[in-house]
C-alpha positions, 0 to 999 in steps of 0.5 A: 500500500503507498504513503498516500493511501496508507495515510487516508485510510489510517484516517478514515480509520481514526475518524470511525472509531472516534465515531463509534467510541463516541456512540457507546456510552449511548448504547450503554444505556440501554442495557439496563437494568444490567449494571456497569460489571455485568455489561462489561462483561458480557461486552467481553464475552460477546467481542471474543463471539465476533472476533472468533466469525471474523477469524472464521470468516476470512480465514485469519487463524493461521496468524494467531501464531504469529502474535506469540512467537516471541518472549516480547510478543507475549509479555506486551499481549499481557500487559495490552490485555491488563490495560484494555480490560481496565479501559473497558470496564471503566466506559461501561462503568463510567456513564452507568455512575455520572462519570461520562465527563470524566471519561471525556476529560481523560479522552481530551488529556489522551491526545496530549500523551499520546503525543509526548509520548510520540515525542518521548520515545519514538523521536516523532516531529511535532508540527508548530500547530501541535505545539500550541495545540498541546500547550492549550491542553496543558492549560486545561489540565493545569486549569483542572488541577488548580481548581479541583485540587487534583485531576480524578482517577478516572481521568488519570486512568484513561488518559496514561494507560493507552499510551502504553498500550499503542506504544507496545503495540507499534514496537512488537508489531501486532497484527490488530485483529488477532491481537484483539481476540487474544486479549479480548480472551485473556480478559474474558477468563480473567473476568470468569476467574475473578470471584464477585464478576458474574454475567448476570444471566438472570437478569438478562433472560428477564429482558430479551431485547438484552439478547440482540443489544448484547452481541451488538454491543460486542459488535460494536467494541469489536469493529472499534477496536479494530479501526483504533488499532489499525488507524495507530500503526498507519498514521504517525503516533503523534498525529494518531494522538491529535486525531483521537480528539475527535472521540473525546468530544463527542463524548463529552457532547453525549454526556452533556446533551443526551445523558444530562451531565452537570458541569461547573463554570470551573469545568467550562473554562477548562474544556474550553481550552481543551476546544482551542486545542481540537480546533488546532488539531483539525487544522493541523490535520487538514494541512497534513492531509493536503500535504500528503495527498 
């Protein structure tokens, strides 16, 4: 595949995902009475379902072999599968607990680390436009931190752990799809082997609309996955970063308009910058694209 082409469908990747991240917490709340762990867990246990029919379907189980063939490849599949099995629980928990700005807030800041991590440990340019684009999130996070006295855990976790993640993924090179399912496998039995976490089939089988939101829901964290992975090893790390902003505002426009979050004049002067900063972004993108095409 050339430079160009490689590049626009990196984009279009980014963008999808970005999109359907953005519907979960939605979707999420049709799922009830089922609470956050029981969701989470059934959004495993059906992804596992999905990545089996594509693995199926388009004859990919030959290279599962080649996502273990190595100590490093094995030790990152580990580690990948810790940090996605907490960030997987925590956006099915989140909305389900009035944390949906909070998640957004950690999407908003997940950019900026993504880039510095690019910057850090990769060596990647950053553009004059990313600069200042970085510098009005940083304003926004220094903005929370003064003003609530510390940024949650919520966003801290959502924010420093997916780095790591697209950081591991790039160096041991991991083919998306059977790295999903690997991971989506080791957390699954995690998840069977952890006492208190349960499915809550019993809840399920009283609201059979559950039976086809379910595997949807698997569907949806299935083709997500896939894009968000495939867009982070086709793009450049840095501008894969600045991209994501487009997930964390829609987000955030979720929580605000359609799931009645409250937020504070403190919050609308920090996510304020953080929208300096997304319009600088989809600048720089622009630029970027006509660049390269």
């Amino acid at each position: 595949m050339s430079g160009d082409a490689s590049f626009l469908k990196g984009l279009g990747c980014s963008v999808s995902a970005s999109v359907l991240f953005g519907f979960t917490p939605v979707y999420v709340q049709w799922l009830e009475p089922l609470n956050g762990t029981a969701i989470f867990s059934h959004r495993i246990l059906f992804s596992v379902a999905v990545a089996i029919i594509i693995l199926t379907l388009f004859k990919k189980w030959c290279r599962l072999g080649h996502a273990v063939n190595s100590v490093a490849k094995i030790a990152g599949l580990m580690v990948c599968s810790l940090i996605v099995g907490i960030q997987w629980w925590l956006f099915v928990w989140a909305p389900l607990n009035g944390y949906t700005l909070d998640v957004a807030m950690g999407y908003f800041l997940l950019p900026l680390t993504i880039v510095l991590t690019s910057f850090m440990f990769l060596r990647e340019k950053v553009s004059t436009l990313q600069k200042v684009a970085i510098f009005a999130a940083s304003c926004g996070a220094l903005h929370e931190l003064v003003t609530q006295g510390q940024l949650s855990w919520v966003v801290l976790l959502v924010s420093l752990t997916y780095p790591a993640y697209f950081l591991i993924k790039r160096k041991v090179g991991a083919e998306a799809l059977s790295s999903f399912f690997l991971e989506s496998l080791i957390v699954l039995l995690a998840i069977i082997a952890i006492p208190g976490i349960d499915f809550d089939f019993a809840t399920a089988s009283d609201a059979p609309s559950l039976w086809v939101l379910l595997p949807g829901l698997g569907l949806l964290n299935a083709i997500s996955m896939l894009f968000y992975i495939s867009a982070s090893r086709q793009l450049p790390m840095g501008l894969f970063g600045l991209l994501s902003y487009l997930e964390p505002a829609l987000i955030f426009l979720v929580g605000l308009l359609v799931l009645k979050d409250s937020i504070s004049a403190e919050q609308w002067i920090t996510n304020s910058m953080i929208w300096i900063a997304v319009l600088l972004v989809c600048i720089d993108s622009i630029k970027a694209l006509k660049a390269e095409t």
